[in-house]
N, C-alpha and C positions, 0 to 999 in steps of 0.2 A: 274339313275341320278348319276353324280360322283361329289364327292363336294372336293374341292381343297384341300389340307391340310393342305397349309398355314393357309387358311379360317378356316378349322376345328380345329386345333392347338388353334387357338385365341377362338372358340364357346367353348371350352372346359374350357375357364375360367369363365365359365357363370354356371360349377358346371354339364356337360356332358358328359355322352360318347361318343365314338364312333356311334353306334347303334343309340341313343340316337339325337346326331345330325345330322345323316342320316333321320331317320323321319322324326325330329323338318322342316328339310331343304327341305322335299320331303313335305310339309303338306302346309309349308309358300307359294311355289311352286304351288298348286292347290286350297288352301284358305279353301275347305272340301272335305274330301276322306275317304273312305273305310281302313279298318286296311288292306286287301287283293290287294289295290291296290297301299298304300304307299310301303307296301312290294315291291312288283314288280319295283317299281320307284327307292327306295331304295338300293334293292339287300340286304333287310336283311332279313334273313330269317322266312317263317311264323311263324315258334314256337316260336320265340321271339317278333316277332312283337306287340302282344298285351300285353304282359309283360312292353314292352318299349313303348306303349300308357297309359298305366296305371301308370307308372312311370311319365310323361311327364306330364298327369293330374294333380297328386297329385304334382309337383314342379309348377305347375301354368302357363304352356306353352301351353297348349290346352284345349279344352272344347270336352266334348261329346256330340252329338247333341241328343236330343231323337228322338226316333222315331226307325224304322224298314229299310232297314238294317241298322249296327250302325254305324255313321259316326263319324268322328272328325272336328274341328272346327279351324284353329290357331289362335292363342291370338294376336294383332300387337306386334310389335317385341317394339316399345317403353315402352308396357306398362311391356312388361314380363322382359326389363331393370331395371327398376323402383319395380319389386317385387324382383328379384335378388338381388339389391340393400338394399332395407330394409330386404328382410331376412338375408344378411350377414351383417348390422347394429344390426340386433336384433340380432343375434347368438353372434357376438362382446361383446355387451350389455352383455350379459350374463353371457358370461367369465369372464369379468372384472368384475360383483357384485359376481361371484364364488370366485375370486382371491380373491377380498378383505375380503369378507368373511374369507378366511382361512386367511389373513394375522391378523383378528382381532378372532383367534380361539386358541382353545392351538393344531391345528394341528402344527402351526407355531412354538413354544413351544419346542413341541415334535421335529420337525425338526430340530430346532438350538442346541437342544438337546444333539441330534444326530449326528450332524456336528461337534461340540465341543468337543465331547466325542473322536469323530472320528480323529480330529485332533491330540489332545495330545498323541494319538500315531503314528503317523507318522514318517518315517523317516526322517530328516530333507534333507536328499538328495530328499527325493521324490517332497518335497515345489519349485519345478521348474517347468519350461516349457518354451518349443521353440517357439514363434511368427514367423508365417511365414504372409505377407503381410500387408500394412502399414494400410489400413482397421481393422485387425485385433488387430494390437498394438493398434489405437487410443482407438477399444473398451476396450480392456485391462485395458488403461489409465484412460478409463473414469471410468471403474467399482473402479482402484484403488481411485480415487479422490473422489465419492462419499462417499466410507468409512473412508475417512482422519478423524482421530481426533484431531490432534496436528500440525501438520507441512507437506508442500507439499515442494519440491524443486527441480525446474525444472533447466536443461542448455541443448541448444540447441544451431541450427543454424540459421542463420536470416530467411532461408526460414521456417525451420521449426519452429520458432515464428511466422511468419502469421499463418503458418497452425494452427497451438496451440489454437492464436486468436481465430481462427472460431470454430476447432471440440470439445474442452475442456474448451470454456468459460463460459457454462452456469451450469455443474458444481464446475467450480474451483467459480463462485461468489456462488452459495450454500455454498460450504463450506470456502468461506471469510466470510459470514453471521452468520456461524457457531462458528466463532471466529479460525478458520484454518489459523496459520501464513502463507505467499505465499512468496517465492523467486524464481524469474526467472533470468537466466544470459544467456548473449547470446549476438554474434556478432548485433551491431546497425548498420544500414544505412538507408540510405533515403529512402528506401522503407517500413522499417521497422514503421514508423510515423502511420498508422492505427492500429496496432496490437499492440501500446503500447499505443494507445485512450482505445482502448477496455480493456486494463488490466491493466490500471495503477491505476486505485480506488481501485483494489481486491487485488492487488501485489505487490511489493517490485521487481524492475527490474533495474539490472546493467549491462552494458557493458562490454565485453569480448575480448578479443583479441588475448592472447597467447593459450589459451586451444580451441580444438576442440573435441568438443561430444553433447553425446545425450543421458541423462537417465532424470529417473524421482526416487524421492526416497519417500515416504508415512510415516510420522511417525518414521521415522528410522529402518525401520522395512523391508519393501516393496521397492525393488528395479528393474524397467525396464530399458534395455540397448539395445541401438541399435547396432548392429555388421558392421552394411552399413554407407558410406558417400553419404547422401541422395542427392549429387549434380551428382552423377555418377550410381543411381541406379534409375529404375524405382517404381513406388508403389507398385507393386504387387511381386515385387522381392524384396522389402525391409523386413529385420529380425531383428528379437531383442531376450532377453534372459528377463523373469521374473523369481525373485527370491524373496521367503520369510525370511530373514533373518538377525538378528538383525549386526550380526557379519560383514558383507560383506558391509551391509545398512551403518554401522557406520565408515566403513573405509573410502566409500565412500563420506562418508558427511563429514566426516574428511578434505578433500583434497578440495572438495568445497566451506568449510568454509575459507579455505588457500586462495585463489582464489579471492572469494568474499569479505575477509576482505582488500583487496588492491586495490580493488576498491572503490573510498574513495566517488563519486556521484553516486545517483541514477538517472537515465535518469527520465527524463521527457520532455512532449512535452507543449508548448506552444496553 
């Protein structure tokens, strides 16, 4: 029996092997068989074969029939969906009361510990790193926004205020809620009218027009920058620079401030 491998590629998300879905698929195929005869149908070989029935039992995809010779049984394929299912909800479940456990342990403790410690030696050249793909940045973004204590200060471009809207709203209102002052600056247009629905309760947002960029600055502290003009680059080509540092943070907020103090309204929509 040859089973496709488009077919088999996808059976393997079901937690299978190879071997394993060769059976499963020679078994569903005949409804009850022989370990001696799935083999054959198969093409996996005997000495495995009851290794990868016994396997197959204990995951919940076949039954053993009693009796003499011994046979197997397939389970219908909806129901062994439905245990797949909850056992990878329960294993889930798991993890997350494992995680939370340690996040309410002194492992947690111990760990930040250790990061802290670890930090104040660093070299401040090493507090960098290269973003490669806009995927990439937004997470970047998001992990910075989540730690915001003080001050966020976004400038962008109009498209990428929509985007903003969408992938970085529901932390930046966390930490509006947080009491995190928010400034967004960035070219307005008539498109721009839903992404400043969405942020104009969490944020402080002005209109831009001489300046063209794209960073994000954390506290004064934390600064990302995009290298690309995201109207000429695709997403998975777009780059940016993260950096920790107060020095770089401060200049940069410096020229922002310049910027945004001559802007004398704050957009707002109707």
């Amino acid at each position: 029996m040859i089973v496709n491998q488009a077919f088999m590629s996808k059976l393997k998300d079901f937690g299978l092997n190879s071997y394993e879905i060769k059976i499963w698929t020679a078994l569903l195929s005949r409804g009850v068989s022989s370990a001696g005869e799935l083999s054959d149908i198969s093409n996996v070989p005997r000495s495995r074969a009851y290794d990868v029935l016994e396997s197959l039992e204990k995951k919940g995809f076949i039954i053993m029939k009693i009796g003499k010779p011994i046979k197997y049984i397939a389970v219908p394929p909806a129901e062994v969906i439905d245990r797949v299912k909850n056992d990878i909800h329960e294993n889930a479940q798991g993890r997350i009361e494992l995680i939370e456990e340690i996040k309410n342990d002194n492992v947690l403790n111990e760990l930040n510990l250790l990061f802290n410690q670890g930090v104040e030696v660093v070299d401040p050249t090493d507090l960098s790193g290269a973003l490669k793909s806009r995927d990439n940045i937004y997470q970047n973004l998001n992990q910075m926004i989540k730690g915001a204590e003080k001050s966020i200060i976004i400038m962008t471009t109009s498209d990428g205020l929509n985007r903003k809207s969408q992938v970085l709203r529901r932390n930046l209102e966390k930490a509006s809620k947080r009491g995190v002052s928010i400034q967004i600056a960035a070219p307005i247009n008539k498109e721009s009218d839903e992404a400043i629905n969405l942020l104009k309760e969490i944020a402080e947002i002005k209109h831009i027009e001489d300046v063209s960029a794209r960073f994000v600055i954390v506290d004064g502290k934390q600064v990302t920058f995009n290298l690309m003009n995201d109207s000429t680059i695709t997403p998975a080509f777009d780059a940016g620079i993260w950096v920790n540092t107060e020095f770089f943070a401060g200049a940069l907020q410096s020229m922002f401030d310049s910027v945004w103090q001559k802007q004398k309204e704050t957009v707002s929509v109707q």
